[in-house]
PASEBA-1860 file (N, C-alpha, C; in nm, 3 decimals):
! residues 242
1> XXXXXXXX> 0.084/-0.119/0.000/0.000/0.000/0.000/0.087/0.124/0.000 ~ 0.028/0.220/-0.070/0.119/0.357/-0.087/-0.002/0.464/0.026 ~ 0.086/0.541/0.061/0.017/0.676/0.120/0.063/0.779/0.061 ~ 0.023/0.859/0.012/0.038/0.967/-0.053/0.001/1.114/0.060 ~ 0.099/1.159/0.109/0.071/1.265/0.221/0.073/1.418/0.130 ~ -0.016/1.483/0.123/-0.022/1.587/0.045/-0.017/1.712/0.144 ~ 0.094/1.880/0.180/0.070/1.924/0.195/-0.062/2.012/0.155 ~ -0.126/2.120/0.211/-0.228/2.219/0.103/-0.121/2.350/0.019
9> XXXXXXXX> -0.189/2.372/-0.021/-0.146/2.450/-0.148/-0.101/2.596/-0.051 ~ -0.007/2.673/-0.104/0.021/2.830/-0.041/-0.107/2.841/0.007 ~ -0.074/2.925/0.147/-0.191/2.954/0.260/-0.206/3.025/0.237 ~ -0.349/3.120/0.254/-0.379/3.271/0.362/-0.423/3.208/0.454 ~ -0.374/3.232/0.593/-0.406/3.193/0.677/-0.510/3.295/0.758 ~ -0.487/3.422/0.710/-0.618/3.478/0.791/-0.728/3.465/0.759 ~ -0.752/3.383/0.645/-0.890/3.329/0.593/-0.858/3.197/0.582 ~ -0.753/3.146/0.644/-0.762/2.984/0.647/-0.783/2.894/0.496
17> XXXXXXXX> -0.752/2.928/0.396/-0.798/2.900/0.290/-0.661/2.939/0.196 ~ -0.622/2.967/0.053/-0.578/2.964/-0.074/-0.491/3.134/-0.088 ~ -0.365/3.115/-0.108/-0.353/3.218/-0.173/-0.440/3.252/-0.324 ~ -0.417/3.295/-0.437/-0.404/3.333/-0.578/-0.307/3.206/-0.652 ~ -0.175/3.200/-0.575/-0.064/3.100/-0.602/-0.146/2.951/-0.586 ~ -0.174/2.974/-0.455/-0.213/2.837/-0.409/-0.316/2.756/-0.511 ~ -0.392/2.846/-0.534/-0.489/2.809/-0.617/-0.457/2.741/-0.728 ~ -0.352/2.850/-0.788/-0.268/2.763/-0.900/-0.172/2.664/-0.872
25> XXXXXXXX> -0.122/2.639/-0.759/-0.073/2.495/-0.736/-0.170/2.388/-0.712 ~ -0.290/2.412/-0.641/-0.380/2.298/-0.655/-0.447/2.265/-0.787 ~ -0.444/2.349/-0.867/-0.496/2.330/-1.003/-0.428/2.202/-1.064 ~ -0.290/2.245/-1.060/-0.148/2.204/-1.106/-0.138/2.014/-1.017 ~ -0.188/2.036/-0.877/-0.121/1.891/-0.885/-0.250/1.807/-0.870 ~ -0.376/1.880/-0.903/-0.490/1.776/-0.933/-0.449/1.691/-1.061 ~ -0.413/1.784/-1.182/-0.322/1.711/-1.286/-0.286/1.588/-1.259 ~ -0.211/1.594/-1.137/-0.111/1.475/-1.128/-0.180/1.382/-1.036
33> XXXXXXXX> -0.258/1.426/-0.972/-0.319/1.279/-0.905/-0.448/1.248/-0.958 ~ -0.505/1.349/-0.978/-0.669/1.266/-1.056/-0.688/1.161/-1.170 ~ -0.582/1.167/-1.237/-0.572/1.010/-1.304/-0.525/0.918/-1.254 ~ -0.496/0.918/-1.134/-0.434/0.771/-1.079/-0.532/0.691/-1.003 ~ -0.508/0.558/-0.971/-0.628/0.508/-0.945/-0.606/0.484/-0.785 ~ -0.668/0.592/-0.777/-0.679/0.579/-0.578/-0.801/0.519/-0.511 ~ -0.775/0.495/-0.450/-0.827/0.360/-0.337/-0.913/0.468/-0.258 ~ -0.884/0.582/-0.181/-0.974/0.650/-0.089/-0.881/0.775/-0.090
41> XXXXXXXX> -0.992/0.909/-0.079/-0.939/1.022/-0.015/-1.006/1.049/0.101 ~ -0.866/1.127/0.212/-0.883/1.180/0.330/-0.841/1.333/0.331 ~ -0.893/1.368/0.408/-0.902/1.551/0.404/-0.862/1.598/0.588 ~ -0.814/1.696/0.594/-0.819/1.755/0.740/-0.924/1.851/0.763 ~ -0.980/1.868/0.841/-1.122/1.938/0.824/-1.105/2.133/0.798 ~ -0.932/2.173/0.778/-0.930/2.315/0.775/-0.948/2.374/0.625 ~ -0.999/2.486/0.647/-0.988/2.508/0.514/-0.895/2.508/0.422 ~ -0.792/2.515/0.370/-0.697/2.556/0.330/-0.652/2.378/0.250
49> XXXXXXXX> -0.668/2.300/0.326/-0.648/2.154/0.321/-0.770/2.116/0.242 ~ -0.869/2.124/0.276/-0.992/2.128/0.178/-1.014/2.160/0.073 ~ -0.965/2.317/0.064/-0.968/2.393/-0.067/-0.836/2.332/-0.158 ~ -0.774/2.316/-0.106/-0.661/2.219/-0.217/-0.731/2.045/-0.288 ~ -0.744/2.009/-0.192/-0.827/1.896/-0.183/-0.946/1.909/-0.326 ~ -1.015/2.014/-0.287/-1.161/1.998/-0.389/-1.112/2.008/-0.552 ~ -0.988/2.085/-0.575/-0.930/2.072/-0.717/-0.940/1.918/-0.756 ~ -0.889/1.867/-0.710/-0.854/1.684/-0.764/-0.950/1.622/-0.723
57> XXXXXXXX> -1.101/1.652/-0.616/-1.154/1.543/-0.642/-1.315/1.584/-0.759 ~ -1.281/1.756/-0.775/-1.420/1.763/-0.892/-1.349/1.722/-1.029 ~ -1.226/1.737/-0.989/-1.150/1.648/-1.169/-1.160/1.516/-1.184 ~ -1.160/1.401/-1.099/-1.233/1.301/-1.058/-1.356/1.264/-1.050 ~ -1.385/1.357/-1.005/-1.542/1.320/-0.984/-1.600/1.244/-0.846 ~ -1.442/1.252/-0.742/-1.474/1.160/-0.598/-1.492/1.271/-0.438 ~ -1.499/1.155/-0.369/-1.525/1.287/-0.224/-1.419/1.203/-0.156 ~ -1.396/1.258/-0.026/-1.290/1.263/0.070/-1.353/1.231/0.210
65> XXXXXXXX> -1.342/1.165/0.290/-1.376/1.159/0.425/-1.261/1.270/0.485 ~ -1.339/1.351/0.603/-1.276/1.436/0.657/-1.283/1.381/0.831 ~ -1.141/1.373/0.868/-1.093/1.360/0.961/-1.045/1.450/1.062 ~ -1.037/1.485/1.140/-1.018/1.579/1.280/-0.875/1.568/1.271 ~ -0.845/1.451/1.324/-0.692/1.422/1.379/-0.594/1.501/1.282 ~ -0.606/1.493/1.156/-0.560/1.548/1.036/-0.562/1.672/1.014 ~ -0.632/1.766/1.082/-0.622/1.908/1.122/-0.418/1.966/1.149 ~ -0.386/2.064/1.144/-0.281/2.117/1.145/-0.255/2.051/1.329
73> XXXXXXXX> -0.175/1.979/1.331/-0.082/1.986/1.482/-0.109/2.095/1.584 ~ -0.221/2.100/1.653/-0.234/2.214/1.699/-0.179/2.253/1.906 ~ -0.065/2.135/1.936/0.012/2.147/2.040/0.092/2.273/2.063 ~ 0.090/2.382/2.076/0.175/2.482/2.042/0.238/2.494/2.200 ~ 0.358/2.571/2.187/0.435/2.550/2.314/0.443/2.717/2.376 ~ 0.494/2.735/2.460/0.519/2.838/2.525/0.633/2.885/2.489 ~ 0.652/3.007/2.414/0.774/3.101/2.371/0.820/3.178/2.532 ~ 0.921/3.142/2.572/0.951/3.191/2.743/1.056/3.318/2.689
81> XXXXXXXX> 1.067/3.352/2.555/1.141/3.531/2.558/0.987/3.621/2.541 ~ 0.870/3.587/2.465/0.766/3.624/2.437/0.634/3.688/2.514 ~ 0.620/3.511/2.546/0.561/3.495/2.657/0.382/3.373/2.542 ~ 0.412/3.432/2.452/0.336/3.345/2.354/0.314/3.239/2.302 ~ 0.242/3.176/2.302/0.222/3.056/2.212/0.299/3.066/2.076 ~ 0.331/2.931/2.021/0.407/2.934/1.900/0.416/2.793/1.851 ~ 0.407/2.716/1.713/0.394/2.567/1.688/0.571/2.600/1.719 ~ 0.600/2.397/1.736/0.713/2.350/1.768/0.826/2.339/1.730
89> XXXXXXXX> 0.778/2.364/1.551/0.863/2.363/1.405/0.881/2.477/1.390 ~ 0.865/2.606/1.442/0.914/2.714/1.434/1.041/2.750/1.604 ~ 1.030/2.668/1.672/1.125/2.668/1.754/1.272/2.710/1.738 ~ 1.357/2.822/1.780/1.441/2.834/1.723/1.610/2.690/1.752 ~ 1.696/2.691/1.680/1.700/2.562/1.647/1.860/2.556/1.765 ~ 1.883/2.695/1.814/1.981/2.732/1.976/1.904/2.673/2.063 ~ 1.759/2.658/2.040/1.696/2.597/2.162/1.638/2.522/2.215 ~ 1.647/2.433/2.103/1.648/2.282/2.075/1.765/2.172/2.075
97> XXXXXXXX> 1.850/2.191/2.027/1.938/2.122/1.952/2.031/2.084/2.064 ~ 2.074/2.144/2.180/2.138/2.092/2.285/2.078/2.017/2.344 ~ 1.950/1.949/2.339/1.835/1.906/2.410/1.885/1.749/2.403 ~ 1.955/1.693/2.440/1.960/1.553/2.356/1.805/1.444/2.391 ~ 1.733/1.479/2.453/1.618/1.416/2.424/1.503/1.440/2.345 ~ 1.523/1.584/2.269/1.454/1.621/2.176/1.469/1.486/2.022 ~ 1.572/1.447/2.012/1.675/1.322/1.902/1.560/1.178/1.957 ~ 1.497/1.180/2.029/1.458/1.062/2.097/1.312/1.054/2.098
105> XXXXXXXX> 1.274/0.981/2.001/1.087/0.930/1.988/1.014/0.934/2.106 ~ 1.100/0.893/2.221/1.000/0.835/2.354/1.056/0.933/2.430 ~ 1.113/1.034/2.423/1.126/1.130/2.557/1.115/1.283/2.527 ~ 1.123/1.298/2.376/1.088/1.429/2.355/1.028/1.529/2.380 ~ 0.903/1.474/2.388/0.767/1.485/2.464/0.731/1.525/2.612 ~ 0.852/1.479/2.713/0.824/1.494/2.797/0.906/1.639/2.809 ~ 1.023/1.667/2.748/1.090/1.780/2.811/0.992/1.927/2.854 ~ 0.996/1.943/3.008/0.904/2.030/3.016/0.843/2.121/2.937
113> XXXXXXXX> 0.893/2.169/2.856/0.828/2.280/2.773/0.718/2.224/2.692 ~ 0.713/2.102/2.654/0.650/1.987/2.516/0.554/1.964/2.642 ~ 0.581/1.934/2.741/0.498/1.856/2.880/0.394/1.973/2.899 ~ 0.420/2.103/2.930/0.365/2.232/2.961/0.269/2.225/2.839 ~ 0.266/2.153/2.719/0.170/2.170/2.616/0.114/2.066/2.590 ~ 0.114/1.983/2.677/0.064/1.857/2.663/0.096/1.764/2.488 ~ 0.199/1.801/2.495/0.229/1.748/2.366/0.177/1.588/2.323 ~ 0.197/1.504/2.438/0.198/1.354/2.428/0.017/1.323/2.407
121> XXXXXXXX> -0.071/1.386/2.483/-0.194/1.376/2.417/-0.208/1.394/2.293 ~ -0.117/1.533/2.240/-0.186/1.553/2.121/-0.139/1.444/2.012 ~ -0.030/1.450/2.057/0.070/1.268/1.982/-0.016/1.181/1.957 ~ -0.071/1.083/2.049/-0.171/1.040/2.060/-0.289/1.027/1.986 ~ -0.310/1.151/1.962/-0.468/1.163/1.898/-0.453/1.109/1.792 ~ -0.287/1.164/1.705/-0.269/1.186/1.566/-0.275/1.031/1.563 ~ -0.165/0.953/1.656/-0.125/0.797/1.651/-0.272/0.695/1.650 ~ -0.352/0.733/1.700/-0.503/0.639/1.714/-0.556/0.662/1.604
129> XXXXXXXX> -0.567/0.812/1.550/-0.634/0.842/1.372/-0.571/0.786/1.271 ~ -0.421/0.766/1.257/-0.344/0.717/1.167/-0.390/0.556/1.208 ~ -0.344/0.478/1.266/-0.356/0.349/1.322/-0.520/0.275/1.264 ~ -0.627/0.384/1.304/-0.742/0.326/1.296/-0.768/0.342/1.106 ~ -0.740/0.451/1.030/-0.748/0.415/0.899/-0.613/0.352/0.859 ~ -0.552/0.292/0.901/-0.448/0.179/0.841/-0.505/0.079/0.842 ~ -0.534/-0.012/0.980/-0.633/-0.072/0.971/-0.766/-0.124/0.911 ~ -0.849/0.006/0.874/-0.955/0.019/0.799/-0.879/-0.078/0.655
137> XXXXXXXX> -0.768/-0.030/0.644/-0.726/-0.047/0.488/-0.584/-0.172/0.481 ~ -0.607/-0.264/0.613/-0.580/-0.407/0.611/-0.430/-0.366/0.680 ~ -0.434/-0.318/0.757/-0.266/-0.295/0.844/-0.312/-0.256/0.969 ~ -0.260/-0.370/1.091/-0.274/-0.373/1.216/-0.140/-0.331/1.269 ~ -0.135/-0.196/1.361/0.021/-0.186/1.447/-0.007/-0.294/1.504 ~ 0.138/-0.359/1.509/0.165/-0.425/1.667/0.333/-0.418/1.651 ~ 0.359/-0.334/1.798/0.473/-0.285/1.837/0.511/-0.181/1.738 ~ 0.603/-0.241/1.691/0.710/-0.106/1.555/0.693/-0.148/1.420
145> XXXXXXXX> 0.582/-0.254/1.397/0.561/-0.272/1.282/0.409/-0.326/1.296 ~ 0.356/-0.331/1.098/0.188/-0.353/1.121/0.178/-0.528/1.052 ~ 0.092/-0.560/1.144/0.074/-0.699/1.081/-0.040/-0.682/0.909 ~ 0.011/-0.717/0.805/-0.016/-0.751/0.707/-0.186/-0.826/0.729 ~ -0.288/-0.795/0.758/-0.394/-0.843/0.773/-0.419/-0.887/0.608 ~ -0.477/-0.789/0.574/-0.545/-0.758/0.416/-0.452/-0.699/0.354 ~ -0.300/-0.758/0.307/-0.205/-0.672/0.233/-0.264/-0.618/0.065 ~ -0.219/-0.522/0.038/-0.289/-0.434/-0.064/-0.207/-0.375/-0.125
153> XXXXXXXX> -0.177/-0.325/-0.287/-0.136/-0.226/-0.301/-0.211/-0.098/-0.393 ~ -0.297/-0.074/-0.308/-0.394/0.059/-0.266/-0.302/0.198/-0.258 ~ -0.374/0.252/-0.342/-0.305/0.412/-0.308/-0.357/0.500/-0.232 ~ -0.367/0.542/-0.115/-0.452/0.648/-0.034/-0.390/0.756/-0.027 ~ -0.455/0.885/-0.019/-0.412/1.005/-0.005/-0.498/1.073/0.063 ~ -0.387/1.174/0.142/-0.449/1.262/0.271/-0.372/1.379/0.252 ~ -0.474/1.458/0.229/-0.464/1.603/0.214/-0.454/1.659/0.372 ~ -0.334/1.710/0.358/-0.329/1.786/0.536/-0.238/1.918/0.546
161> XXXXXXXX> -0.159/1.855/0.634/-0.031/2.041/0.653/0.122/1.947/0.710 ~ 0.173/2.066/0.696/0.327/1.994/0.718/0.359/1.987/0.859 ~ 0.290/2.032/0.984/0.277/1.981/1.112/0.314/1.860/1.130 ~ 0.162/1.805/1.111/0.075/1.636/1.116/0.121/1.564/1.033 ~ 0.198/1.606/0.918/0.252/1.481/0.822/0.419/1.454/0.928 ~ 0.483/1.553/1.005/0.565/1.504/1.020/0.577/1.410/1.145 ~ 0.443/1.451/1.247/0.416/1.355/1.345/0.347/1.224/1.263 ~ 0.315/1.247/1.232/0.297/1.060/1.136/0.388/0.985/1.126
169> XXXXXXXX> 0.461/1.095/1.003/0.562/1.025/0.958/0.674/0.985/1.060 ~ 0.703/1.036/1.200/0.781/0.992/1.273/0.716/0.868/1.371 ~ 0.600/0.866/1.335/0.504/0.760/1.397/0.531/0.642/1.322 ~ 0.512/0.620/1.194/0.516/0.561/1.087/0.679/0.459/1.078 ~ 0.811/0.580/1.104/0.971/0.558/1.062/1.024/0.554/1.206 ~ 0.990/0.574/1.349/1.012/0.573/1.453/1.120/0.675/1.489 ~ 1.074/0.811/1.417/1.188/0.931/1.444/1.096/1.007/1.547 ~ 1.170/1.108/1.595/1.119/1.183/1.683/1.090/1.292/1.593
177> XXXXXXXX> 0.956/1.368/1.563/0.864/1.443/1.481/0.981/1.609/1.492 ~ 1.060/1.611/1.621/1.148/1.735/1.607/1.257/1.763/1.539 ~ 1.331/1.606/1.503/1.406/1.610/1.371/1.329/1.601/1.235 ~ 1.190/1.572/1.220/1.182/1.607/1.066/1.117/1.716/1.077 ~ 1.033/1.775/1.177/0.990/1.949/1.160/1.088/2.027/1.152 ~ 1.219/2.022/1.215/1.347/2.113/1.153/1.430/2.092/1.073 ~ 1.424/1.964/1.048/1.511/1.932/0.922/1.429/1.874/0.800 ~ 1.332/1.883/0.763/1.309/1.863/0.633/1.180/1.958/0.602
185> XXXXXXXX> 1.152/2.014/0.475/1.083/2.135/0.455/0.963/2.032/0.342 ~ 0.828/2.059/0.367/0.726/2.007/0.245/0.687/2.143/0.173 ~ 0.707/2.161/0.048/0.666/2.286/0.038/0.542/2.288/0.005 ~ 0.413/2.388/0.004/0.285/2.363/-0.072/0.275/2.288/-0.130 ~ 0.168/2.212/-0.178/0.105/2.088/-0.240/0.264/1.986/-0.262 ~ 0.330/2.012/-0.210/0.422/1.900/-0.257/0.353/1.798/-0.159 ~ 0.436/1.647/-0.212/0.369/1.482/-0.210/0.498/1.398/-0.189 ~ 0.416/1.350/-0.044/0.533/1.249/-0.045/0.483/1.127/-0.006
193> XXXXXXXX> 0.550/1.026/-0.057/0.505/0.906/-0.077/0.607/0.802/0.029 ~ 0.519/0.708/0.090/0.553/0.627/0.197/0.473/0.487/0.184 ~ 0.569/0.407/0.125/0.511/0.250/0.096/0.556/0.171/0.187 ~ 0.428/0.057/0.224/0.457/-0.074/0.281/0.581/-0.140/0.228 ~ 0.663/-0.212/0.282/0.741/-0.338/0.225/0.677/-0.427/0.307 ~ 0.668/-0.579/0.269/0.659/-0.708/0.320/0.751/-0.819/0.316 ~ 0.860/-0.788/0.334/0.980/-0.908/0.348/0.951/-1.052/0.407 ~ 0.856/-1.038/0.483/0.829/-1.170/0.531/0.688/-1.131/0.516
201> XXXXXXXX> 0.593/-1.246/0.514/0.477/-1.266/0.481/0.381/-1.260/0.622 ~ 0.298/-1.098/0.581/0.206/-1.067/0.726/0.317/-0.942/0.812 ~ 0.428/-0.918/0.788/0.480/-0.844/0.843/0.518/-0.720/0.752 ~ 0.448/-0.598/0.787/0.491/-0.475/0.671/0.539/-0.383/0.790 ~ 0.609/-0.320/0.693/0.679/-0.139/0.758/0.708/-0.089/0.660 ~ 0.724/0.075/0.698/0.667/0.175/0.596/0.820/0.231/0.596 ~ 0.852/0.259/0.432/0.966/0.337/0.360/0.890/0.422/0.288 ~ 0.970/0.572/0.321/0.962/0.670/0.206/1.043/0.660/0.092
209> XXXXXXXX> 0.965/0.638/-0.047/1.028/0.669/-0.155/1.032/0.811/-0.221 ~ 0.943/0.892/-0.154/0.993/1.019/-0.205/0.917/1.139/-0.107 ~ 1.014/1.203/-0.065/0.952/1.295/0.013/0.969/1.442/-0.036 ~ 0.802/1.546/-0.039/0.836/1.662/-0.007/0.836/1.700/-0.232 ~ 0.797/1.574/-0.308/0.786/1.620/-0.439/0.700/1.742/-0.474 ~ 0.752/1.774/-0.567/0.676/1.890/-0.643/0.705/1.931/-0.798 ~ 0.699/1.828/-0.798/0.772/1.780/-0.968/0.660/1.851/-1.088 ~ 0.538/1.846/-1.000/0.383/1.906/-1.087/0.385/2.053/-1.056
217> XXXXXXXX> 0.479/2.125/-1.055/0.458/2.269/-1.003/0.598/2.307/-1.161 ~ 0.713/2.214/-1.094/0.852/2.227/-1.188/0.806/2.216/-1.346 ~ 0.711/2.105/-1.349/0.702/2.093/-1.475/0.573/2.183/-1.589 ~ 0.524/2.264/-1.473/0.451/2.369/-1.545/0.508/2.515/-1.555 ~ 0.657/2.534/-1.464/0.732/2.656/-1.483/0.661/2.735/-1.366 ~ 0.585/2.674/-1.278/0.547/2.688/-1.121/0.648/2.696/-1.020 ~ 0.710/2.860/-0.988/0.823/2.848/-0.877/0.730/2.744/-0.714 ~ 0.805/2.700/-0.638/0.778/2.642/-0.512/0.732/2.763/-0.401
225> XXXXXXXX> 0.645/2.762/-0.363/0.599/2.866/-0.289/0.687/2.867/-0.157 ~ 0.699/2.971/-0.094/0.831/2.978/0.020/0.771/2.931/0.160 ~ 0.611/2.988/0.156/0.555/2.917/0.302/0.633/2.780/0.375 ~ 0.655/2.843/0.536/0.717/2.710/0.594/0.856/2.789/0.609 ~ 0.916/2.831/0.515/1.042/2.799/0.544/1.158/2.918/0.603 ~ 1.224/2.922/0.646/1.297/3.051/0.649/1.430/3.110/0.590 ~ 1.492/3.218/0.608/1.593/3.268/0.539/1.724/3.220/0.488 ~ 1.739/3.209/0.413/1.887/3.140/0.357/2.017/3.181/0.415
233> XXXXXXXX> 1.970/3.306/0.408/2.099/3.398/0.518/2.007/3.511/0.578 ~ 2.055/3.465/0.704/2.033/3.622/0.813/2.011/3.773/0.753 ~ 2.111/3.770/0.668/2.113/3.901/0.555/1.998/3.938/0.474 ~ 1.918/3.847/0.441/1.836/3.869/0.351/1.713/3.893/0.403 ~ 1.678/3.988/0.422/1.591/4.111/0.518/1.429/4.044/0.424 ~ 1.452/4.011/0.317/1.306/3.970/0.225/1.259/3.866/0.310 ~ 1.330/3.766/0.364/1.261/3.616/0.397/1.217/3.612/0.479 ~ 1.171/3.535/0.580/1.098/3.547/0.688/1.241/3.500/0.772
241> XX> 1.220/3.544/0.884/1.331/3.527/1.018/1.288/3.456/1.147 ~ 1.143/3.477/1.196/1.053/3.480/1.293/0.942/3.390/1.265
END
């Protein structure tokens, strides 16, 4: 089975919904998935995830079950120079990175600041929503891998945000969600793909074969929208810093 994790397209976030850009990137990678033959779509219930979403399934002609859990990561932590709330992936990376249990799946979570936000519930939520449509679609966790119930090779795709794909995906690869929120960037509608292997029969675990594509943006002369990411150099007063 393939999962196809789809960021949404460039945000406005004060309307929760589509830039102008965005619009034209969801145009752009309905292209690329509405002819393929997918098994089920999933949606996060925000707008922005939706409105990307509805490009590829009126080109189709299909609907999407919308899921909660799949909503943007909404654990945000306490900024202690601020005094503000702030998501975790914008953490600056002096104040993390000495952390050596931040590197660690099972203790990250607890370091007070993650604890102060109840991070491990919200973990949780994401881990029981992912788990229960795996299942649905013939893959039982047990322990660090899923038993092969109904093995398949089904394509599903879930339209969401780059939060929640990376707590999955560290759910999924057994990383701690704070090394791939600072070290790897999804840009708008980019797609990344995470397949079962079955080496032994009834026993699967999940490899990424491609993370973070946007090959349907490149090949229409579509620059990558910058949302998410920050400055290349300190110097460059244009990018975002904060």
């Amino acid at each position: 089975m393939k999962l196809l994790i789809i960021r949404h397209g460039d945000p406005d976030y004060s309307i929760d919904s589509l830039t102008e850009k965005g619009h034209r990137e969801a145009a752009m990678l309905a292209e690329r998935i509405a002819p393929m033959n997918i098994a089920a779509y999933y949606v996060s219930p925000l707008g922005r995830a939706r409105d990307t979403a509805e490009y590829t399934l009126k080109k189709c002609g299909r609907t999407a079950e919308v899921h909660p859990w799949m909503r943007e990561f909404d654990c945000n932590i306490l900024d202690e120079e601020t005094g503000e709330r702030r998501i975790p992936w914008d953490m600056l990376p002096g104040n993390w990175t000495n952390v050596s249990e931040y590197y660690d799946k099972d203790k990250w979570y607890d370091v007070p600041v993650m604890a102060e936000a109840n991070m491990k519930h919200g973990l949780e939520e994401v881990q029981r929503g992912l788990d229960a449509l795996l299942e649905k679609h013939g893959y039982v966790r047990e322990g660090n891998f899923y038993r092969a119930v109904c093995p398949n090779e089904d394509i599903i795709v879930l339209f969401c945000h780059f939060g929640v794909e990376c707590v999955m995906l560290g759910y999924l690869l057994g990383i701690s969600p704070m090394v791939l929120w600072h070290g790897f960037m999804a840009a708008p509608t980019s797609v990344t793909t995470i397949c079962t292997e079955e080496r032994r029969k009834g026993i699967a675990s999940f490899r990424i074969s491609a993370f973070g594509d946007i090959s349907h943006l490149y090949v229409q002369n579509e620059p990558p929208a910058f949302a998410g990411r920050f400055c290349e150099m300190f110097s460059n007063s244009a990018q975002r810093h904060d």
